[in-house]
N, C-alpha and C positions, 0 to 999 in steps of 0.2 A: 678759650684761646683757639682750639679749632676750628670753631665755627667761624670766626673771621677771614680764614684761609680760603680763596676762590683758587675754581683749576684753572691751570696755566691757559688754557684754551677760550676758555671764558672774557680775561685780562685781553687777549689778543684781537678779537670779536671786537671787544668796546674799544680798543685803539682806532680799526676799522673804521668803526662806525663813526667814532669822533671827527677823523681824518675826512670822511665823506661827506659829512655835516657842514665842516668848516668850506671845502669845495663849495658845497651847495651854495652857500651863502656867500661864498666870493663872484661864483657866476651868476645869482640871480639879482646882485648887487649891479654885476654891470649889465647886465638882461634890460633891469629896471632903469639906467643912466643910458643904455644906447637908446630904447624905446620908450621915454618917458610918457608916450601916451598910456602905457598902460596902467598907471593910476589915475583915478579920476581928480587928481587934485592940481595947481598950477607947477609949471617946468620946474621953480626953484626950488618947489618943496621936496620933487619929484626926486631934485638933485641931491638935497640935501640926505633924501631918505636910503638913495642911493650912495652913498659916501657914508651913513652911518653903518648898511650894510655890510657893507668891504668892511669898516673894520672889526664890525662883529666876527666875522669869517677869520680877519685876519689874530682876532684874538682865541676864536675858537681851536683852527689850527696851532697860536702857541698852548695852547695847553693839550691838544691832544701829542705832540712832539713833547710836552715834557713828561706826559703818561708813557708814551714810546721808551723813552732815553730812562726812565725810573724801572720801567720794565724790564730792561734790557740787563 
């Protein structure tokens, strides 16, 4: 039963990191939709790849908010 206990400080870290994650991926989504040159593939796909981005980001970020709010 102990050994499943992590320190409080640990829990706080992987919120962090979640939250920065999810960031990441909301900006390089629109990174990848304002400059679609930078995949080598055609605009639409470009676009497409770019909208599925975002909402990786945006689904990453709901789950680091419900690590936050469980945490809390």
């Amino acid at each position: 039963m102990l050994q499943n206990q992590r320190p409080k400080g640990f829990s706080q870290i992987t919120i962090y990191i979640r939250a920065f994650t999810a960031i990441s991926y909301i900006v390089m989504g629109i990174y990848v939709f304002m400059r679609r040159s930078v995949l080598p593939v055609s605009d639409g796909v470009a676009m497409i790849m770019s909208f599925l981005i975002i909402i990786y980001g945006i689904f990453r970020g709901w789950g680091a908010y419900n690590a936050y709010k469980s945490n809390s």
